[in-house]
C-alpha positions as CSV (number, residue, x, y, z in Angstrom):
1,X,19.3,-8.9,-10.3
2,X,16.3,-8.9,-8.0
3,X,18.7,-6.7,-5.0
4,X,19.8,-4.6,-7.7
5,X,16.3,-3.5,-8.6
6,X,15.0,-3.1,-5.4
7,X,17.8,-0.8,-4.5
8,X,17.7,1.1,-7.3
9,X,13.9,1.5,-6.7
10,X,14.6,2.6,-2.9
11,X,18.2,3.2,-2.2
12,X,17.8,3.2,1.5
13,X,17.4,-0.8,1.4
14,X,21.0,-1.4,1.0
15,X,21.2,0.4,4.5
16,X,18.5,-0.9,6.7
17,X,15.7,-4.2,5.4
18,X,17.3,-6.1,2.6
19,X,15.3,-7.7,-0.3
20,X,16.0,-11.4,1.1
21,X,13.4,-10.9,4.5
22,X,10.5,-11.7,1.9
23,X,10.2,-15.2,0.5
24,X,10.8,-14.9,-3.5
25,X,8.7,-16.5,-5.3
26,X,10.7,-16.5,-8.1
27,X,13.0,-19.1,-9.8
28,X,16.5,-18.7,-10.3
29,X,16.4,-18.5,-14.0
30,X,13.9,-15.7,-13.8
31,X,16.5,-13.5,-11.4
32,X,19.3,-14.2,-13.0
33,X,21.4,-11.9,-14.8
34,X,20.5,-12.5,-18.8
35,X,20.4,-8.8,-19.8
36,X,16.3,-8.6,-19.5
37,X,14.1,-8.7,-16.9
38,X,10.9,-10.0,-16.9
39,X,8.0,-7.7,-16.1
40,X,7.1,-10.7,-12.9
41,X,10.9,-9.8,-11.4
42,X,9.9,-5.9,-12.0
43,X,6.9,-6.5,-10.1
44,X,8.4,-8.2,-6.8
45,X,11.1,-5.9,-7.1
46,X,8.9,-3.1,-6.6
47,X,6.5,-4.8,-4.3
48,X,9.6,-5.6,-1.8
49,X,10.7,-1.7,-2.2
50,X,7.6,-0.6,-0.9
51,X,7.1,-3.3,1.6
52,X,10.5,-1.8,3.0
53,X,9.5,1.4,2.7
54,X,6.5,0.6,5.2
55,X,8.4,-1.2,7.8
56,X,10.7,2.4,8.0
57,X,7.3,4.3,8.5
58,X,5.7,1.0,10.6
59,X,7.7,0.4,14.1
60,X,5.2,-2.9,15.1
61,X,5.8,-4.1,11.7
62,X,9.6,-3.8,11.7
63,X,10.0,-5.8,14.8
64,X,7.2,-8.0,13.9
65,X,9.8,-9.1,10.9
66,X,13.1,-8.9,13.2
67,X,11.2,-11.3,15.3
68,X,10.4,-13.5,12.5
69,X,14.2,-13.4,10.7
70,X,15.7,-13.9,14.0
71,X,14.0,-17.5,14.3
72,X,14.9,-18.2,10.3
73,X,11.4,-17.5,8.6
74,X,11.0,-14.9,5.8
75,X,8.0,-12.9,5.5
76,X,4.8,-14.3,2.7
77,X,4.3,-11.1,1.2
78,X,0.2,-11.8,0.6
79,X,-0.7,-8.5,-0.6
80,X,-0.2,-4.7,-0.1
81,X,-2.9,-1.8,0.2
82,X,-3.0,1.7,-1.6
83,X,-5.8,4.5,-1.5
84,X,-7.2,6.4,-4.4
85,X,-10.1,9.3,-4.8
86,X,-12.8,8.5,-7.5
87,X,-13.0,12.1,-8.7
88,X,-13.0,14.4,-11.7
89,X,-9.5,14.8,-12.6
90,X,-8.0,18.7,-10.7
91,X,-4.7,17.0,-11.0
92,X,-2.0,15.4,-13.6
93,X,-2.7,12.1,-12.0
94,X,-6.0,10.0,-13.2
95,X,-8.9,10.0,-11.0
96,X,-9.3,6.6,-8.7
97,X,-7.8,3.0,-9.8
98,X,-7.0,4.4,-12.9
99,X,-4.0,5.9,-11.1
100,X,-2.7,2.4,-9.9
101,X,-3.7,0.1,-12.7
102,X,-1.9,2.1,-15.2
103,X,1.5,1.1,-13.5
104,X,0.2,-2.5,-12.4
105,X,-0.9,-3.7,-15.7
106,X,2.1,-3.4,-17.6
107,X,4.0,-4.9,-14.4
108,X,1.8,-8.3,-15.3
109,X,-1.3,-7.6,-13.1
110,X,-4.8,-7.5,-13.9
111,X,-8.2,-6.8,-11.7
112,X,-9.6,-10.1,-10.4
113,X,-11.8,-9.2,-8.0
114,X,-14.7,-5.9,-6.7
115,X,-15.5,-5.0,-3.5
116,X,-17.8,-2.7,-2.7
117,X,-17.0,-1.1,1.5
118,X,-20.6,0.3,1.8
119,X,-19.6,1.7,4.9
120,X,-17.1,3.4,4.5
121,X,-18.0,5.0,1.0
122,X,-15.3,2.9,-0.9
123,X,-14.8,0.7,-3.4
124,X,-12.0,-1.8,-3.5
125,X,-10.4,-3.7,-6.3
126,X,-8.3,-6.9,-6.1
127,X,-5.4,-7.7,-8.5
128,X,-3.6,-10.6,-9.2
129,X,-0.5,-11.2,-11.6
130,X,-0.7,-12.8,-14.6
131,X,2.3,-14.9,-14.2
132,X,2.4,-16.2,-11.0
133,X,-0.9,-15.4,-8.9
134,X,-0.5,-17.9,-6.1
135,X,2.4,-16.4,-5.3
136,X,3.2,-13.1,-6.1
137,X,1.9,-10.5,-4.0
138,X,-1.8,-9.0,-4.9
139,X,-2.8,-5.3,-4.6
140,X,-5.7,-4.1,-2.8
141,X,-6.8,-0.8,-4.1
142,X,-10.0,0.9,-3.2
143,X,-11.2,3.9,-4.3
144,X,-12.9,7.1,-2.3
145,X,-16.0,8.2,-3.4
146,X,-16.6,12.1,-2.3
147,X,-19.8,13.1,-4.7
148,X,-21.1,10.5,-1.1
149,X,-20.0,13.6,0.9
150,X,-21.1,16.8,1.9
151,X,-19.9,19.8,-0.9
152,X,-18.0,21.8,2.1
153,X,-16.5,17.9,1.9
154,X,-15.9,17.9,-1.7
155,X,-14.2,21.4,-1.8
156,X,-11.6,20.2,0.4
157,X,-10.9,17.4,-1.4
158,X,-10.6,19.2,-4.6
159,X,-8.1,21.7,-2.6
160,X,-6.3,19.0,-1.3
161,X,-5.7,16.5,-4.7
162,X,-5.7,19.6,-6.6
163,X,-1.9,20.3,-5.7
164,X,-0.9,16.3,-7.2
165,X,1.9,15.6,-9.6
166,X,2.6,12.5,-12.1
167,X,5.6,11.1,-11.2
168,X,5.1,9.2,-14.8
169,X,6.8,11.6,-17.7
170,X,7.7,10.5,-21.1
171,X,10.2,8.0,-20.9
172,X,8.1,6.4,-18.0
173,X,5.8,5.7,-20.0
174,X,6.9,4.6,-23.0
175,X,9.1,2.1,-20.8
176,X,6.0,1.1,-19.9
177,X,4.6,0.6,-22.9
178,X,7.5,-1.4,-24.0
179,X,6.9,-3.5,-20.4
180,X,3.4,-4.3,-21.6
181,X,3.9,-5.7,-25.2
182,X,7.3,-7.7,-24.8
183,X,6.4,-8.5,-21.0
184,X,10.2,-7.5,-20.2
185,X,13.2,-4.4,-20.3
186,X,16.5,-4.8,-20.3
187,X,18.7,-4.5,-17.3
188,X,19.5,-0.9,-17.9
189,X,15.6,0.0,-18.6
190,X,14.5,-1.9,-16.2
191,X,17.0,-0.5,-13.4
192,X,15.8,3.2,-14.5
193,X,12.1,2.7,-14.5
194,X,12.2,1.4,-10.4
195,X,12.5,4.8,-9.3
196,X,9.9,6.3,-10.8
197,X,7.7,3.5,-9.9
198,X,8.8,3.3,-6.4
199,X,7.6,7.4,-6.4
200,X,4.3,6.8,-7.5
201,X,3.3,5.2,-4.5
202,X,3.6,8.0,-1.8
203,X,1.8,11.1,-1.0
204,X,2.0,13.2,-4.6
205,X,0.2,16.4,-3.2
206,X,1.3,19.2,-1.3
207,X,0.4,19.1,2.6
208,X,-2.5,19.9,2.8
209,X,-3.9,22.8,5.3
210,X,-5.1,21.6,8.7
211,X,-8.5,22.9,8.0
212,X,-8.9,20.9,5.5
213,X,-7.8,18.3,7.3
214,X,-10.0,18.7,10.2
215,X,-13.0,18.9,7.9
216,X,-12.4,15.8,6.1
217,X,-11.4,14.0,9.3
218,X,-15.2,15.1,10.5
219,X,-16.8,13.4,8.0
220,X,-13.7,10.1,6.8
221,X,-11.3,9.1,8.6
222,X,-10.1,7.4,5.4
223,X,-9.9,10.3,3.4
224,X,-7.9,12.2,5.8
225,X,-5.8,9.6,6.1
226,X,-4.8,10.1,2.4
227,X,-4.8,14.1,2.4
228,X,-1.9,12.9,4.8
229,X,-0.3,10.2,3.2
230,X,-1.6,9.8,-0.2
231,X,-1.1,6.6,-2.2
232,X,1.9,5.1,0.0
233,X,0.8,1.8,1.2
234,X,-1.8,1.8,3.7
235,X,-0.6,-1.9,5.0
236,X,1.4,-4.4,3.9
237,X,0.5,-8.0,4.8
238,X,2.5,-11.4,5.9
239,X,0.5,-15.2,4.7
240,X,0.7,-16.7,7.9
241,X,-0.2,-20.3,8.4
242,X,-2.6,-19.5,11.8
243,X,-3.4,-16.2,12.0
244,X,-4.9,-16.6,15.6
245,X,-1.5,-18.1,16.8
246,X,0.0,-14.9,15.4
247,X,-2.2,-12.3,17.3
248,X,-2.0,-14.0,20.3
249,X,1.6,-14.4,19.8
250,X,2.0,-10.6,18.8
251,X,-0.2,-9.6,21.6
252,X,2.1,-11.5,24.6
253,X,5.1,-9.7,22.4
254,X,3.2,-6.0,23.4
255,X,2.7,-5.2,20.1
256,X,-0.5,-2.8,18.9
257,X,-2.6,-6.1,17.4
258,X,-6.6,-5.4,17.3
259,X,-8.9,-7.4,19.4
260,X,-10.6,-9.4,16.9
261,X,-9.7,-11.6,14.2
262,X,-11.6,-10.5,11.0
263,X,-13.3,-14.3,9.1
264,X,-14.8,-13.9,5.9
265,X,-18.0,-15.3,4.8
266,X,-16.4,-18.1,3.2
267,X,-14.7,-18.8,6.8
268,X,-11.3,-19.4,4.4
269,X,-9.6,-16.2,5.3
270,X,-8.3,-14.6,8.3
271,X,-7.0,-11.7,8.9
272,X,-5.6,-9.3,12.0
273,X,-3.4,-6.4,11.8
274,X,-1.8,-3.9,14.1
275,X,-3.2,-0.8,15.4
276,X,-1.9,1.9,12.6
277,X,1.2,4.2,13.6
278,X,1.3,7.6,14.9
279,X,3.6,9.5,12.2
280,X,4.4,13.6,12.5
281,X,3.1,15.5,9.6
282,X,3.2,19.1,8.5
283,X,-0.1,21.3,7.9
284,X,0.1,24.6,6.5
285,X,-2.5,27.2,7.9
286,X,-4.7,29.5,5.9
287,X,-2.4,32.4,7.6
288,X,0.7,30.9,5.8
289,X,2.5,29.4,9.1
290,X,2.6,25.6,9.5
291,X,2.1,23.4,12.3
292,X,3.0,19.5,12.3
293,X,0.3,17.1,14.4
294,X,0.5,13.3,14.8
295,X,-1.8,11.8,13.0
296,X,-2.3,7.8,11.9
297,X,-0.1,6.7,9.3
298,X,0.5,3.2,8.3
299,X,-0.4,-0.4,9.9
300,X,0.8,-4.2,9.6
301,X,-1.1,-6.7,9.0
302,X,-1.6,-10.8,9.1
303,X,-3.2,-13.2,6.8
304,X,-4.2,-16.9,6.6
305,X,-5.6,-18.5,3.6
306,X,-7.4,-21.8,3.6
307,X,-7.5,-24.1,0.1
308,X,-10.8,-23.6,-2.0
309,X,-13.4,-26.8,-1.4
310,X,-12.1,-27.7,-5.7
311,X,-8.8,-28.2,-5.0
312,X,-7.8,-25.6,-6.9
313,X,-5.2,-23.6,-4.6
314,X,-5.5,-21.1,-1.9
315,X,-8.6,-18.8,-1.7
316,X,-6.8,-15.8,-3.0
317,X,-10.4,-13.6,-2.4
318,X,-10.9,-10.6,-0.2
319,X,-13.9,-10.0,1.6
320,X,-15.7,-6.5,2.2
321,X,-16.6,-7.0,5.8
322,X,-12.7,-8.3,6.7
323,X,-11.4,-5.4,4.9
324,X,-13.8,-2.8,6.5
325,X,-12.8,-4.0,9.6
326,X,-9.3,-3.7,8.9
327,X,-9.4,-0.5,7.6
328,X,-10.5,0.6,11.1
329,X,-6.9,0.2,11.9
330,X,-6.2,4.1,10.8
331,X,-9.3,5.5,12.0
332,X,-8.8,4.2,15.3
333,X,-5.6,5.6,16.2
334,X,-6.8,8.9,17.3
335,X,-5.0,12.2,16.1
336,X,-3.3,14.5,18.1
337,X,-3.5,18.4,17.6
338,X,-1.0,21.0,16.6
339,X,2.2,20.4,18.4
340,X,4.6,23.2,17.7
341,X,4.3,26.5,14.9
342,X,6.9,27.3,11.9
343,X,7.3,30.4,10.0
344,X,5.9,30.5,6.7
């Protein structure tokens, strides 16, 4: 049932990455065919899809996970990472987490931890599922704050989210709803509602002019990063059990890894991640042409995780200062100017 899902959420999976590359942590009864699925088989379903979905847009990632199926490991799918705007709704979609916890809370999730990224004008916000929170994979999603920006700023990010559509209509939602007080759907439900969940997570506004662009990009590189790419992951992230082992082994393999190994506070997580990926996208131009630049999509990322001192399990916290340095992955990349011009 589980391959089923995720296909149905992303049908190019039964063509390229396959759902069995990351470890399930579910048991067989729970994937089994018993005519409904439970809402913790929804979520991996969904977080595989969009885990695949990244390794398409992600070449260091891909091979990363090659690499490691070629040797016999699958990948420890620790978390994934979306970005939202904190801002007055000028669109369908809910301003900020709202737009991801309303999908994520009927899927079994709820907000564990908050985080606030001083530096970069962001707040993030861990969740956890319900069910299974050792294992299944947590969401990182932070929010943008622009009323910390300039108004020139502000305009174009009200031009730029202004153009968003909710990929969630009726049905979605009362599917949803359904999910959330019997904590399962039946096979056919649950087979038509990955879709429309799998949509949600991507870039739901227009492309946005490269003005615009350009502006933001002068003041956030975070925020241009989602005029570009919107609420598609940002990274996806393998549990590793030494994370330095891993950079070095990535960095002898040529791969894009960063120079330093982020350590939290605690000193009980680790983390490292790729430099983010160069991806073509398409402007328009306030003379109604459009122009596509390269600009930074996407990264890969590793984690270790250490026990808590009670004995309790794995310390399943985030840390600001890791995550701020990771986030650097995107704005480091660079961006490179108009390429080539289309009609209008």
């Amino acid at each position: 049932m589980l391959a089923e899902l995720v296909q149905a959420a992303d049908p190019q999976t039964s063509t390229d990455v396959h759902a069995e590359i990351v470890a399930t942590p579910l048991t067989h009864a729970e994937v089994v065919r018993t005519g409904r699925v439970p809402r913790v088989v929804i979520a991996h379903a969904l977080n595989v899809a969009l885990f695949n979905d990244l390794l398409r847009r992600v070449p260091s990632g891909e091979a990363y996970v090659s690499t490691q199926t070629a040797i016999g490991r699958q990948i420890v799918l620790d978390h994934g990472a979306v970005r939202t705007v904190a801002w007055p709704a000028t669109s369908p979609l809910p301003p900020g987490v709202e737009q991801v916890s309303r999908v994520l809370e009927p899927l079994g999730y709820s907000r564990r931890g908050t985080y606030p990224l001083t530096r970069l004008r962001m707040t993030g916000y861990s969740f956890a599922h319900d069910d299974l929170s050792d294992d299944v994979s947590q969401w990182f999603v932070s929010e943008f704050h622009p009323d910390e920006f300039s108004p020139e700023f502000q305009h174009a990010v009200e031009r730029v989210i202004s153009t968003s559509n909710d990929p969630l209509d009726t049905e979605a939602n009362r599917l949803l709803d359904e999910l959330t007080s019997a904590r399962s759907l039946t096979d056919k439900n649950a087979i038509d509602l990955m879709p429309v969940l799998f949509s949600c997570f991507d870039r739901l506004h227009e492309d946005p002019l490269d003005s615009d662009y350009d502006l933001l990009r002068s003041e956030s590189a975070e925020m241009a990063w989602i005029a570009t790419e919107g609420t598609a992951f940002n990274h996806a992230t393998d549990r590793v059990g030494n994370v330095e082992a891993t950079a070095a082994s990535e960095r002898a393999a040529g791969r894009p890894i960063k120079d330093k190994v982020e350590v939290s506070g605690s000193g009980r997580v680790r983390q490292t991640a790729h430099r983010a990926t160069l991806v073509d996208r398409e402007f328009r131009t306030s003379e109604g042409a459009r122009v596509t630049r390269s600009v930074p999509g996407s990264f890969f990322e590793f984690i270790d995780r250490q026990p808590l001192p009670d004995g309790s399990g794995i310390d399943l916290a985030f840390d600001p200062s890791n995550a701020q340095g990771i986030f650097k992955m995107t704005a480091s990349s660079g961006d490179r100017g108009p390429r080539n011009e289309g009609s209008p």
